[in-house]
C-alpha positions in Angstrom: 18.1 -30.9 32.1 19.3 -27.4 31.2 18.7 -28.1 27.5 14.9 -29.4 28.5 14.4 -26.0 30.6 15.6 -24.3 27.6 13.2 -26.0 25.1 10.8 -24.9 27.5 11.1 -21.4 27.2 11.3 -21.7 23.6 7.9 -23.1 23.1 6.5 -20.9 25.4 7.9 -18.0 23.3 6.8 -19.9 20.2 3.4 -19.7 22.2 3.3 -16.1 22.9 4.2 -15.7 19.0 1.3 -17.6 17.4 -1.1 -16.1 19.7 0.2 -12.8 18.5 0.0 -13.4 14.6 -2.8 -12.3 12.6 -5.9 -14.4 11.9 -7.8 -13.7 9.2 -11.4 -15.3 8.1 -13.6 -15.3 5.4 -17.0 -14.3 7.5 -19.6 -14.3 4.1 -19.4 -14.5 0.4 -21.8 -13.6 -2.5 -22.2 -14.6 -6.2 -23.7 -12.9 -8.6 -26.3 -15.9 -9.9 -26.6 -13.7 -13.1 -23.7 -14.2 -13.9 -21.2 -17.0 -14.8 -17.9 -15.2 -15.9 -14.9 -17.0 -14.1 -11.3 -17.6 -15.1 -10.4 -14.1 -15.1 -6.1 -13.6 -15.6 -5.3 -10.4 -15.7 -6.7 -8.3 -13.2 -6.1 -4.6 -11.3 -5.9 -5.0 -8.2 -7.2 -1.0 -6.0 -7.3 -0.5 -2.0 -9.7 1.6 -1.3 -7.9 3.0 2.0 -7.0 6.4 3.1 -3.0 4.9 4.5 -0.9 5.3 1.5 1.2 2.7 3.4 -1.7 0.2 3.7 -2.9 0.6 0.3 0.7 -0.1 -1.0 1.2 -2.9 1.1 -2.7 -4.8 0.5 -2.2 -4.0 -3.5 1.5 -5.7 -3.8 0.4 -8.4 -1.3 -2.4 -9.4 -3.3 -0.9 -9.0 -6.8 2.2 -11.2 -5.5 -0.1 -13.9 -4.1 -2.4 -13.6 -7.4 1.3 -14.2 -9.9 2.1 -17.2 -8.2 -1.1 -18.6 -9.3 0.1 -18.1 -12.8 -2.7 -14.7 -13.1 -2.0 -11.5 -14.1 -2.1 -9.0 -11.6 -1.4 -5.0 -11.4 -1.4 -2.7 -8.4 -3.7 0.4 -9.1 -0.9 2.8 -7.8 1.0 2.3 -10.3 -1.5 3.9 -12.6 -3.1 6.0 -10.1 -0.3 7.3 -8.0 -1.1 8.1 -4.3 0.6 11.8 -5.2 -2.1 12.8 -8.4 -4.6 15.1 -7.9 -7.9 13.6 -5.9 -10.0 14.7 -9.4 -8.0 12.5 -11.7 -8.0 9.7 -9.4 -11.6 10.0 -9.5 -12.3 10.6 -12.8 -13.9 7.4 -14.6 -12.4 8.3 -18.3 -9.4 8.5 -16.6 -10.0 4.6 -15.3 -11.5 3.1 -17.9 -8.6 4.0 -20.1 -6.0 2.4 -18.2 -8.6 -0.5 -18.2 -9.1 -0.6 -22.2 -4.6 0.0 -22.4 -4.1 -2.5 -19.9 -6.5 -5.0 -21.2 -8.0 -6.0 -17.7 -10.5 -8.4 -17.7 -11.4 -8.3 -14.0 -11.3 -5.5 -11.3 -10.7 -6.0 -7.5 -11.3 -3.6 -5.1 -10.0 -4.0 -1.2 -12.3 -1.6 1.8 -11.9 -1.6 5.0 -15.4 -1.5 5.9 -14.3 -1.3 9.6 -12.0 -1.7 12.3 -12.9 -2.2 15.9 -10.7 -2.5 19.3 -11.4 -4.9 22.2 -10.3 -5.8 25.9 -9.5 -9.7 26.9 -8.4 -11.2 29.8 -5.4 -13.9 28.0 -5.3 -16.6 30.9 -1.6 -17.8 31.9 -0.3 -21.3 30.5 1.2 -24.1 32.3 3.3 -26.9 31.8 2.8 -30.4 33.4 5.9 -32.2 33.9 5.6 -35.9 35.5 8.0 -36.0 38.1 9.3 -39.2 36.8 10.8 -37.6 33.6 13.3 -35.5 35.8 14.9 -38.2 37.5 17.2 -37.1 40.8 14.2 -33.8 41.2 12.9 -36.0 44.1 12.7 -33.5 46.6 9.9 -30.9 47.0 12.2 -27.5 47.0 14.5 -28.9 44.4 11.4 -29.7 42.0 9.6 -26.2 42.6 12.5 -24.0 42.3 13.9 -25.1 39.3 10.4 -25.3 37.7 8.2 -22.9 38.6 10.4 -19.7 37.1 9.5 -21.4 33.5 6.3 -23.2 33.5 4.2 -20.4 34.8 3.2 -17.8 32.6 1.1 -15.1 34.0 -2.2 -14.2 32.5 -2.4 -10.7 31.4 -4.8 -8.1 29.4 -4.5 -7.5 25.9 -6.4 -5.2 23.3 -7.3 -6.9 20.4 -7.7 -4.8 17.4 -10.1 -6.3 14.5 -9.9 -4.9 10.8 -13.2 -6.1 8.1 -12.4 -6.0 4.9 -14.7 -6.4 1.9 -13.4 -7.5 -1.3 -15.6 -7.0 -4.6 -14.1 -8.9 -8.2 -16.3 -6.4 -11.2 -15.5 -7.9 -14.8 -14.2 -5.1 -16.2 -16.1 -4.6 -19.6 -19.2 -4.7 -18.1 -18.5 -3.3 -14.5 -21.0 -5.9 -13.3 -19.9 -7.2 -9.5 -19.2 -11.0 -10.2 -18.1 -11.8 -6.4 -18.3 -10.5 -3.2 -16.2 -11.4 0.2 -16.2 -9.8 4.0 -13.6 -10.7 5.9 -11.9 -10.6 9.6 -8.6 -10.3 10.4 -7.8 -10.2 14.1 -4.5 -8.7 16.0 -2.5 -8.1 13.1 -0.8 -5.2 15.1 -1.3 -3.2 12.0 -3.2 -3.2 9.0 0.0 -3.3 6.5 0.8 -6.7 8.9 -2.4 -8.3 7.8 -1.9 -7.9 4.2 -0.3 -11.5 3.7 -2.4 -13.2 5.6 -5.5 -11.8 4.2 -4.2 -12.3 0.7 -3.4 -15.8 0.9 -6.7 -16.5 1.8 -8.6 -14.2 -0.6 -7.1 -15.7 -3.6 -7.1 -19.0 -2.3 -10.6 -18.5 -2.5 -11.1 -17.0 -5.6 -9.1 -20.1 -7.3 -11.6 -22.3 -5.4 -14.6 -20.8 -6.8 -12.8 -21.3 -10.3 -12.8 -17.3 -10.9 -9.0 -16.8 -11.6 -7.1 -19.0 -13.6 -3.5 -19.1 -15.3 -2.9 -16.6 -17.9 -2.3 -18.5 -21.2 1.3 -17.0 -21.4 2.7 -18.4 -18.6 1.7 -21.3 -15.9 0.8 -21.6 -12.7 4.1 -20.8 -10.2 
């Protein structure tokens, strides 16, 4: 019984957890109908965020998650360093020669558009136990003491903090906006926390829509 109370605790915790992980969701896409370029493999990959930290951590996230689909994929700072000068990273000579050295077909580029706090009410969770699974708990007191400690969690309030991204794909010789994505991601506790999540889904959906594929020098991982 001790082991059962245990488990108990356990998947309340395991509870608790999930309901604390980040959620993120694709909330609109758009495709330029002008356009059919697609299959795009190696691509530079720029956050467009103040937070060195986040930008580092949504520009490796998405390049990792973008290799193991066989595509090419380089962070922008490491040829636009958060420590140059604001004019060079600005300068569009300056970026389209890394482009023409690099040989980028494709350009993605990561905004947070917005970020938003709320206040829910989280109800508390309970756990039904028949009282024929517990055997010799056949008296009232017995029952409710042993139980109620670990079956009853207490509702509380938490503040839910909401980040939308938007996340354009420009081909990169004609710096014509091919595709187009906002997204939500909800409590990810920071914004470096929701970089996986987020990623995974973006390129996910890019490999749907057939516009990444496999570089030709290597295969999908």
């Amino acid at each position: 019984m001790k082991n059962l109370k245990y488990t108990l605790f356990i998947f309340l915790g395991l509870m608790v957890f999930i309901g604390c992980s980040p959620s993120t969701n694709i909330t609109a896409t758009w495709k330029n109908p002008d356009l059919s370029e697609s299959g795009f493999n190696n691509i530079l990959v720029t956050a467009m965020v103040n937070n060195v930290s986040a930008r580092e951590s949504l520009e490796t996230e998405l390049a990792l998650q973008l290799s193991k689909k066989g595509v090419l994929a380089t962070q922008g700072m490491n040829l636009f360093p958060p420590d140059l000068r604001d004019e060079k990273m600005g300068s569009k000579s300056e970026l389209l020669n890394a482009i023409n050295e690099n040989k980028f077909d494709a350009l993605i580029t990561i905004n947070l558009v917005e970020s938003e706090m709320e206040t829910r009410y989280v109800p508390g969770t309970t756990a039904y136990a028949p009282l024929n699974s517990f055997g010799y708990y056949g008296n009232f007191w017995g029952y409710y003491n042993y139980w109620y400690p670990t079956v009853y969690d207490p509702g509380y309030y938490d503040t839910v903090k909401s980040y939308f991204l938007e996340t354009n794909l420009y081909d990169a010789e004609t710096e014509k906006l091919i595709w187009s994505a906002q997204s939500e991601t909800v409590s990810p506790g920071t914004i470096e926390n929701l970089s996986e999540d987020y990623s995974n889904i973006i390129t996910r959906k890019l490999m749907n829509e057939g516009l990444i594929s496999a570089n030709s020098n290597g295969s999908e991982m």
